[in-house]
VOVEX-552296 format. One record per residue (C-alpha): residue number from 1; residue in three letters; x negated, y, z negated. Coordinates in nm, 3 decimals, decimal comma, padded with zeros to 5 digits. Example, Ala and Ser with C-alpha at 12.3 -4.5 7.8 and 13.67 -1.06 7.14 Angstrom:
BEGIN
@i->1 | aa->ALA | u->-01,230 | v->-00,450 | w->-00,780;
@i->2 | aa->SER | u->-01,367 | v->-00,106 | w->-00,714;
//
This chain:
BEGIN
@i->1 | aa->UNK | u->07,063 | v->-01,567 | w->-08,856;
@i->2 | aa->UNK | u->07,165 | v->-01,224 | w->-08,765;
@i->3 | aa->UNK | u->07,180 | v->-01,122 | w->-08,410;
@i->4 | aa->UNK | u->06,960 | v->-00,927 | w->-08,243;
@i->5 | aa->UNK | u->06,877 | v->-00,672 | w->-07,972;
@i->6 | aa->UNK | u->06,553 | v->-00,651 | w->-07,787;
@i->7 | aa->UNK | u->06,495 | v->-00,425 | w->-07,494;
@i->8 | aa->UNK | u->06,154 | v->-00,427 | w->-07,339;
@i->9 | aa->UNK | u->06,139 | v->-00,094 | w->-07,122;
@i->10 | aa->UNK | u->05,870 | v->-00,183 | w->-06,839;
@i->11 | aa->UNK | u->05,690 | v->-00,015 | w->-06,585;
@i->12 | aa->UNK | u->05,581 | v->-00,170 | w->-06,228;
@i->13 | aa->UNK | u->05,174 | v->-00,268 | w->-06,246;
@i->14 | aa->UNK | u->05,208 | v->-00,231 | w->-06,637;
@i->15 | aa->UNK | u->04,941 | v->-00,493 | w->-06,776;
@i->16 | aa->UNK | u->05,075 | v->-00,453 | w->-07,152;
@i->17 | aa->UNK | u->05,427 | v->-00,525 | w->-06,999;
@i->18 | aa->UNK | u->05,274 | v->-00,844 | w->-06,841;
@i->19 | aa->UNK | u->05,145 | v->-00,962 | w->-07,137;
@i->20 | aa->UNK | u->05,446 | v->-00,928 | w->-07,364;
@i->21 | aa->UNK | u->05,693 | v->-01,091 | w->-07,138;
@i->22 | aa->UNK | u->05,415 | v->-01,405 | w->-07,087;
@i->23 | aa->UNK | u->05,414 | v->-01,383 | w->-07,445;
@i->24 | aa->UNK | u->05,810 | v->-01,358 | w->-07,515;
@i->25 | aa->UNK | u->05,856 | v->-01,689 | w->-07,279;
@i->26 | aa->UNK | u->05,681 | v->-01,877 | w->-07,468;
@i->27 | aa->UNK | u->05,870 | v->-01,761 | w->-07,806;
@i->28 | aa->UNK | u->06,200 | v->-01,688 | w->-07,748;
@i->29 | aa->UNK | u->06,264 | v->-02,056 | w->-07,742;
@i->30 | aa->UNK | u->06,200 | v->-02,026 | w->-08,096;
@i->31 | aa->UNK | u->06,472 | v->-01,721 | w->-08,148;
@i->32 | aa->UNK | u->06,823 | v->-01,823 | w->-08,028;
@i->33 | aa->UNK | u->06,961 | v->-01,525 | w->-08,171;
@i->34 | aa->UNK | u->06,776 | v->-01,265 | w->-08,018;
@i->35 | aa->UNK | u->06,923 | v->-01,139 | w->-07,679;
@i->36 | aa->UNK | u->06,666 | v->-00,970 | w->-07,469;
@i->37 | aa->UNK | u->06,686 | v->-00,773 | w->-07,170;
@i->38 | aa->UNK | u->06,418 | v->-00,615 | w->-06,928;
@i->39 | aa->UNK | u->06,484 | v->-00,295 | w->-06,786;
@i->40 | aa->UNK | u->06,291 | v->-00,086 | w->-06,563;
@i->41 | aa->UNK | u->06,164 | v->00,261 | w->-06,659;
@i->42 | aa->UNK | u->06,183 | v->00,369 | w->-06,234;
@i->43 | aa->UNK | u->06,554 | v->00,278 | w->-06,263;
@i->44 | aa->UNK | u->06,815 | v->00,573 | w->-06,405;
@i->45 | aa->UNK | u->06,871 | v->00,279 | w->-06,719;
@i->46 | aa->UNK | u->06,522 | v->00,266 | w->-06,767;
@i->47 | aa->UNK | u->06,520 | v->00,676 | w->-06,737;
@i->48 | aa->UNK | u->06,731 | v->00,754 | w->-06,996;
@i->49 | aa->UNK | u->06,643 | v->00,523 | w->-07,208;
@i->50 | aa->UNK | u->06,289 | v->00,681 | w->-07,180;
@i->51 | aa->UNK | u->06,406 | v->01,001 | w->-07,272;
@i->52 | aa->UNK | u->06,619 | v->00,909 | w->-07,588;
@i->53 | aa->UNK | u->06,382 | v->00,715 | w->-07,736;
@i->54 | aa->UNK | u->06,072 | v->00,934 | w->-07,598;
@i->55 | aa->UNK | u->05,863 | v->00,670 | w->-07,440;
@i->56 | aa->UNK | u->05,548 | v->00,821 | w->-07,244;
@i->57 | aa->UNK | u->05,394 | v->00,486 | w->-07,248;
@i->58 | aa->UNK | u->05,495 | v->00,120 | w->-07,150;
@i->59 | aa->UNK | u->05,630 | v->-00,112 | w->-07,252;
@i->60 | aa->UNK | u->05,889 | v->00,051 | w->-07,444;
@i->61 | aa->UNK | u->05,973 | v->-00,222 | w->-07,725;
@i->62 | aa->UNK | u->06,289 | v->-00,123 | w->-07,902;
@i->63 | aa->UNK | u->06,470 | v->-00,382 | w->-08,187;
@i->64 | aa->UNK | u->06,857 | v->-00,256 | w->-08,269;
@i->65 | aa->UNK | u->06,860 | v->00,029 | w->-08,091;
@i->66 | aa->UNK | u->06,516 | v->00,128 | w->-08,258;
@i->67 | aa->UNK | u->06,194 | v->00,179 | w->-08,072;
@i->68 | aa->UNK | u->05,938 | v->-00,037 | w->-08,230;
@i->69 | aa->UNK | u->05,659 | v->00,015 | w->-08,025;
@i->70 | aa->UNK | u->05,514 | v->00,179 | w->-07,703;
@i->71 | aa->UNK | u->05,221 | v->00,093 | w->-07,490;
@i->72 | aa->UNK | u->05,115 | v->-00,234 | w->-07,661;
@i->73 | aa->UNK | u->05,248 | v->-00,470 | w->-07,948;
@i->74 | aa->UNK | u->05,123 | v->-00,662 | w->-08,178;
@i->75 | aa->UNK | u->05,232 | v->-01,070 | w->-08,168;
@i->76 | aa->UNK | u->05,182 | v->-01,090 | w->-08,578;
@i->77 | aa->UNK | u->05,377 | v->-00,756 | w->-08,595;
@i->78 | aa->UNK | u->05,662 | v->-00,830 | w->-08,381;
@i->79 | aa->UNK | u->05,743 | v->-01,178 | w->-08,497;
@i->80 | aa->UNK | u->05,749 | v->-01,025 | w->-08,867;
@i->81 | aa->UNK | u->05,961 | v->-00,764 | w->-08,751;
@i->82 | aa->UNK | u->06,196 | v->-01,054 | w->-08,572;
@i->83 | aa->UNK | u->06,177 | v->-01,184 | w->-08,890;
@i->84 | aa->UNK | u->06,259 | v->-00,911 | w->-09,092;
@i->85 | aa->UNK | u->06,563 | v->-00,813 | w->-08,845;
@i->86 | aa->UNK | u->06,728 | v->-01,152 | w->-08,803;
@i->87 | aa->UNK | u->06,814 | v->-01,252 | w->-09,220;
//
């Protein structure tokens, strides 16, 4: 398995946010390779990251250095992706 890099750009009070990192402790046990990391978009990370990638709404999912998603995501979509990413 190849590894990969998942950044989940966040907001404070972002529901969507919520959701996906309820939803990534429950599967990451199941992706050893992936190496996540939370940043937030009121800190100067989570601003630049904002503007390279153009995020207007949270969370900010980006695989590889590749946004993947803003404002919601998909579980179906972003395990296939995972998928896709980690052969």
């Amino acid at each position: 398995m190849k590894s990969v890099k998942l950044e989940l750009l966040t907001s404070p009070g972002c529901v969507h946010c919520h959701a996906f990192l309820e939803f990534w402790k429950t599967a990451q046990k199941d992706w050893p390779n992936v190496h996540f990391k939370e940043i937030n978009v009121v800190t100067p990370e989570g601003q630049e990251i904002a503007g390279k990638y153009m995020i207007f709404a949270s969370p900010g999912i980006i695989i590889n250095g590749e946004l993947w998603a803003s404002g919601g995501f998909d579980r179906e979509k972003f395990i296939q992706k995972l998928k896709e990413v980690s052969q």
